[in-house]
Biotite code that builds the C-alpha atoms (Angstrom):
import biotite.structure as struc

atoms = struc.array([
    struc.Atom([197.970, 72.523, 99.842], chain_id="A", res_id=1, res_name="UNK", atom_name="CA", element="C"),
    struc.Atom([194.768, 74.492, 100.103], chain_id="A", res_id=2, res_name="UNK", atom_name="CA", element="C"),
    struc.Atom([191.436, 76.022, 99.517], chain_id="A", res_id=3, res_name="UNK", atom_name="CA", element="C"),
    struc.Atom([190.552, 79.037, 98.150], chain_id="A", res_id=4, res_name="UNK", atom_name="CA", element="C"),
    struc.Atom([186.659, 80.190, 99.655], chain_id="A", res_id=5, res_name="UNK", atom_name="CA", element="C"),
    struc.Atom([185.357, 78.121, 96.450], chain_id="A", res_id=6, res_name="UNK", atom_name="CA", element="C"),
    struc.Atom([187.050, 75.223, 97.402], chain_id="A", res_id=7, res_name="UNK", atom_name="CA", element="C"),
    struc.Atom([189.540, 75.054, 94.398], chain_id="A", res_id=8, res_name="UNK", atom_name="CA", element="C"),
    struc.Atom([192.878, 73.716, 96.118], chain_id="A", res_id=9, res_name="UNK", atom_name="CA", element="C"),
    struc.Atom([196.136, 74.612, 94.978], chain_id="A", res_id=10, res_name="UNK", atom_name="CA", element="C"),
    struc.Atom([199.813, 73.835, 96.088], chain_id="A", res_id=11, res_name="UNK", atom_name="CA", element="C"),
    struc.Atom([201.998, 76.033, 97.977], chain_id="A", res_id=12, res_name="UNK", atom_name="CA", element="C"),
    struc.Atom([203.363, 77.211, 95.003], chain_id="A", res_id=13, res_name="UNK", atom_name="CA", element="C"),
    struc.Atom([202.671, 80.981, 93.528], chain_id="A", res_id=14, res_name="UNK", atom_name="CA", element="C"),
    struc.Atom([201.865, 79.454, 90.584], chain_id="A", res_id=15, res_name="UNK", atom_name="CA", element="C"),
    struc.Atom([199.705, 76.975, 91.600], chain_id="A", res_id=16, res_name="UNK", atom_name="CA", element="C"),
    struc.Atom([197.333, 80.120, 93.470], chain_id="A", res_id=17, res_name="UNK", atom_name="CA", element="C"),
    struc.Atom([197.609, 81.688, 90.185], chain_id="A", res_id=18, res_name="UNK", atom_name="CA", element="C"),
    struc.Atom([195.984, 78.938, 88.193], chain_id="A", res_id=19, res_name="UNK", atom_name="CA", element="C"),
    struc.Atom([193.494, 77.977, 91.090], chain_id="A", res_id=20, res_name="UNK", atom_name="CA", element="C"),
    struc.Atom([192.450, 81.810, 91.126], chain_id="A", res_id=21, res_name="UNK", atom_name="CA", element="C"),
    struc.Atom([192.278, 82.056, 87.442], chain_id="A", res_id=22, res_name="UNK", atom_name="CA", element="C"),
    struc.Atom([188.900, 81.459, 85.410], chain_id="A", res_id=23, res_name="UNK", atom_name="CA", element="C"),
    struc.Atom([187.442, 80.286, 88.631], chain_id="A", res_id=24, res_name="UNK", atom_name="CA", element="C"),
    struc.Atom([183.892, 79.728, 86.761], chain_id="A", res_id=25, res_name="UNK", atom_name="CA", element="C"),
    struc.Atom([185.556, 77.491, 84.426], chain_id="A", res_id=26, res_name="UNK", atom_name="CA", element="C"),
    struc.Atom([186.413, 75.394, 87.486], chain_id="A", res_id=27, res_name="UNK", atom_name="CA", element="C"),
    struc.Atom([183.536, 75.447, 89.233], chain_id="A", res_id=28, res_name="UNK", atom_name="CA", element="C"),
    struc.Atom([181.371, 74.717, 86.049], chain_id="A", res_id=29, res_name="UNK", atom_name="CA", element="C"),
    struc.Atom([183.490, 71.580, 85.494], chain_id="A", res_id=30, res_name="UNK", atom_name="CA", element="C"),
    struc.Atom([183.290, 70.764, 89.268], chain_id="A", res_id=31, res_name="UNK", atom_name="CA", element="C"),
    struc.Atom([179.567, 70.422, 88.515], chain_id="A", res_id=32, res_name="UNK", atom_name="CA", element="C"),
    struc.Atom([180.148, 69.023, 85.052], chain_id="A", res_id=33, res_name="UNK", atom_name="CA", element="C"),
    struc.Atom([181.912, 66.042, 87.225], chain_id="A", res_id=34, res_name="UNK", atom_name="CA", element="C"),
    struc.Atom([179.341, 66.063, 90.201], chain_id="A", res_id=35, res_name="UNK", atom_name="CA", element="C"),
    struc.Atom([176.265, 65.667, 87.046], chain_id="A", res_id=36, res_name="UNK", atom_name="CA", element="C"),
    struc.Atom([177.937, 63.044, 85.740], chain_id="A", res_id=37, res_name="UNK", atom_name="CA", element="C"),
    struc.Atom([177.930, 61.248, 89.014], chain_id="A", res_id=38, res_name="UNK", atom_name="CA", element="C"),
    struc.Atom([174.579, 62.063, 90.071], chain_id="A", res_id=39, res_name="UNK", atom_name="CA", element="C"),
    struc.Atom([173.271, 60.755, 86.824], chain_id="A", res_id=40, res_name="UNK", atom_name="CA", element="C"),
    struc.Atom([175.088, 57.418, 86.644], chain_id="A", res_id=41, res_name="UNK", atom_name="CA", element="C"),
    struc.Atom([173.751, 54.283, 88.253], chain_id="A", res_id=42, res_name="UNK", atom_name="CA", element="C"),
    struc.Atom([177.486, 52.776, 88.472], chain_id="A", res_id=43, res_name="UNK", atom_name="CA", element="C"),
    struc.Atom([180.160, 54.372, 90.586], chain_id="A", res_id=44, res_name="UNK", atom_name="CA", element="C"),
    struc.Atom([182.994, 56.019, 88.461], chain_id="A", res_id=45, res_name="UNK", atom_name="CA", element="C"),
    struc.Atom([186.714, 56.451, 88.527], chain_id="A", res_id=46, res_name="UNK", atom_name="CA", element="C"),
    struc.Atom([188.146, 59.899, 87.643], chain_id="A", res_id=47, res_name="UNK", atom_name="CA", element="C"),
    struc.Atom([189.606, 58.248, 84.225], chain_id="A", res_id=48, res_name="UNK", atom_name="CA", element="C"),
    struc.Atom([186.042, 57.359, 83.105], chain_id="A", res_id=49, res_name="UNK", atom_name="CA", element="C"),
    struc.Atom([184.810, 60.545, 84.067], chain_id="A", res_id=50, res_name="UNK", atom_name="CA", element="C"),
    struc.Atom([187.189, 61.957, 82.129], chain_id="A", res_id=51, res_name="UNK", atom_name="CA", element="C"),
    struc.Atom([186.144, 60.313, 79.284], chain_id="A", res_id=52, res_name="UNK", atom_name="CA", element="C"),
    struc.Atom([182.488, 61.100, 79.314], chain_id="A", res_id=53, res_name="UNK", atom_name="CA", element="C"),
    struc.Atom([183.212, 64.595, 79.947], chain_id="A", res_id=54, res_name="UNK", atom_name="CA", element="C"),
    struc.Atom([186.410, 64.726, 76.725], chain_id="A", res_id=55, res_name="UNK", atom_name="CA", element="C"),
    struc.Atom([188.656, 66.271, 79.207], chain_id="A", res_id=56, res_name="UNK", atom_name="CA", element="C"),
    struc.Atom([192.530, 65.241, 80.364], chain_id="A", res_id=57, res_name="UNK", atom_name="CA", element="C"),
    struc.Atom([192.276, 63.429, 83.436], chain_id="A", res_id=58, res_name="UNK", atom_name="CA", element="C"),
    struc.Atom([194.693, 65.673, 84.935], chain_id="A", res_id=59, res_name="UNK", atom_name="CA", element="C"),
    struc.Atom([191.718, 68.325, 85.516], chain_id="A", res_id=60, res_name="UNK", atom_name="CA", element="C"),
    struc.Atom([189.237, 65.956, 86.366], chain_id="A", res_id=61, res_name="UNK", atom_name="CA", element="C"),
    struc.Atom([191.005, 64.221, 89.161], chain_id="A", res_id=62, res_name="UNK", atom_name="CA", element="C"),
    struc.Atom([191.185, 67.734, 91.267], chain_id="A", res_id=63, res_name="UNK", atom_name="CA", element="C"),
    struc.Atom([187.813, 68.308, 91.139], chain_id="A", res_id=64, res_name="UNK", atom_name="CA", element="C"),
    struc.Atom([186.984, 64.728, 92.348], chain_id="A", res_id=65, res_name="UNK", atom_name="CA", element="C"),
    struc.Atom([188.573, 65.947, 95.240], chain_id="A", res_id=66, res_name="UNK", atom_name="CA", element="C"),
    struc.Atom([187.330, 68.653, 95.789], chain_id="A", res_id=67, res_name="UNK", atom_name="CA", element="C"),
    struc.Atom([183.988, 67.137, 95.438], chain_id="A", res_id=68, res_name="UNK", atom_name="CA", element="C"),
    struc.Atom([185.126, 64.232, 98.184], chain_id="A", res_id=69, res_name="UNK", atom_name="CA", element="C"),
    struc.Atom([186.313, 67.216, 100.577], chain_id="A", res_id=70, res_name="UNK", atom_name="CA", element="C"),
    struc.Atom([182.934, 68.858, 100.107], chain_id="A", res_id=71, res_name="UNK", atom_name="CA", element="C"),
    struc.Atom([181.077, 65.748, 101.117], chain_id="A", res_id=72, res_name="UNK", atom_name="CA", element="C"),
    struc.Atom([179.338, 65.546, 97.460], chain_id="A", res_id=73, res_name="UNK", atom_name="CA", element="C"),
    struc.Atom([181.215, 62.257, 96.100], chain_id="A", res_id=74, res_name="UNK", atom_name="CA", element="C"),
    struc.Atom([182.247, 59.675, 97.823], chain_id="A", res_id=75, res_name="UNK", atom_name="CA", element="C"),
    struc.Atom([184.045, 56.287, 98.057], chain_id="A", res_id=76, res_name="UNK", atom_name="CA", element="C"),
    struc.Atom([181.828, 53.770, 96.663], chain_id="A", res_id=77, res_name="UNK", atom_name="CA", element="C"),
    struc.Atom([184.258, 51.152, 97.788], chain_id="A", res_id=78, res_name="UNK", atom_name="CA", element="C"),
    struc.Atom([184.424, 49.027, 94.730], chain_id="A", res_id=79, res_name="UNK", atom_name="CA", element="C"),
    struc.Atom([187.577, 49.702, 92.565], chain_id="A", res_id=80, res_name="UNK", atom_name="CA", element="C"),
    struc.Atom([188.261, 49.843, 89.300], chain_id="A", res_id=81, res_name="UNK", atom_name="CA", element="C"),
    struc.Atom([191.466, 49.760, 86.753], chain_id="A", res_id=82, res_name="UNK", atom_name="CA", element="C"),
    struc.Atom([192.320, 52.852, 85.197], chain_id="A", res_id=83, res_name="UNK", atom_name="CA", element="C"),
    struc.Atom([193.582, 53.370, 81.440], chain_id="A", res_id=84, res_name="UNK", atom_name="CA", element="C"),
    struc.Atom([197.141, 52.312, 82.273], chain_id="A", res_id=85, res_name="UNK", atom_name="CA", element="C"),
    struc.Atom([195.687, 49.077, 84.952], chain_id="A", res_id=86, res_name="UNK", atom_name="CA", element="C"),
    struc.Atom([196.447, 50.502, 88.025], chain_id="A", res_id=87, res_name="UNK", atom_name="CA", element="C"),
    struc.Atom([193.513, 50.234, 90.916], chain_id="A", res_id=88, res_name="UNK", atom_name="CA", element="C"),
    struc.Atom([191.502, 53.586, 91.287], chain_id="A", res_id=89, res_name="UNK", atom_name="CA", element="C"),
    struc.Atom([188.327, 54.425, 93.234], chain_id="A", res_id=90, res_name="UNK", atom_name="CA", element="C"),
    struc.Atom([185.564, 54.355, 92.088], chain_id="A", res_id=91, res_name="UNK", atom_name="CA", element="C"),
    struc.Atom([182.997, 57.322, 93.023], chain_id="A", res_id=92, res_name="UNK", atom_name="CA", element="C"),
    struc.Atom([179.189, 58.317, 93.746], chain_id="A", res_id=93, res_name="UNK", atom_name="CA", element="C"),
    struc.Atom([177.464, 60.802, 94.233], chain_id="A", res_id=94, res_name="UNK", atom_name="CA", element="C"),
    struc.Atom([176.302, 61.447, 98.268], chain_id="A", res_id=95, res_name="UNK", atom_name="CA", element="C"),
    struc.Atom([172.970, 62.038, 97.704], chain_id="A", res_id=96, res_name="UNK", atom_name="CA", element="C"),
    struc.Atom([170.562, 61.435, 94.054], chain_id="A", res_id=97, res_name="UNK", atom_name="CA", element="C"),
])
């Protein structure tokens, strides 16, 4: 896996590259979408409630939580939390308020 120079990762896949170079604002604006959401809450999140606050598929929101973490924005608040199908997930915050 890897990182384009906006720090969208992708697989090692030609398809993956594609999608990680296409709409590229879209991404980043819902990289910040996810990083406001954390910023603004006084609880640590998981991905699945972020998710949720944000009416997006998890599936979209978990990659830029990583991202995020990679960047040094988010990090491990380590509590944990259960996510919509009770399995353990981290639970995030923002670095700095």
């Amino acid at each position: 896996m890897g990182y384009n120079t906006e720090g969208i990762g992708s697989q090692n896949t030609d398809t993956s590259f594609k999608a990680a170079q296409d709409s590229i604002e879209n991404k980043l604006t819902l990289r910040q979408q996810v990083l406001n959401i954390l910023l603004a809450s006084s609880l640590p999140l998981g991905a699945d409630e972020i998710a949720d606050k944000l009416n997006k598929p998890f599936i979209s929101i978990r990659p830029r939580v990583t991202e995020l973490a990679n960047n040094l924005l988010i990090k491990d608040s380590g509590k944990r939390g259960k996510t919509k199908y009770n399995k353990s997930c981290i639970l995030w915050e923002a670095c700095a308020k």
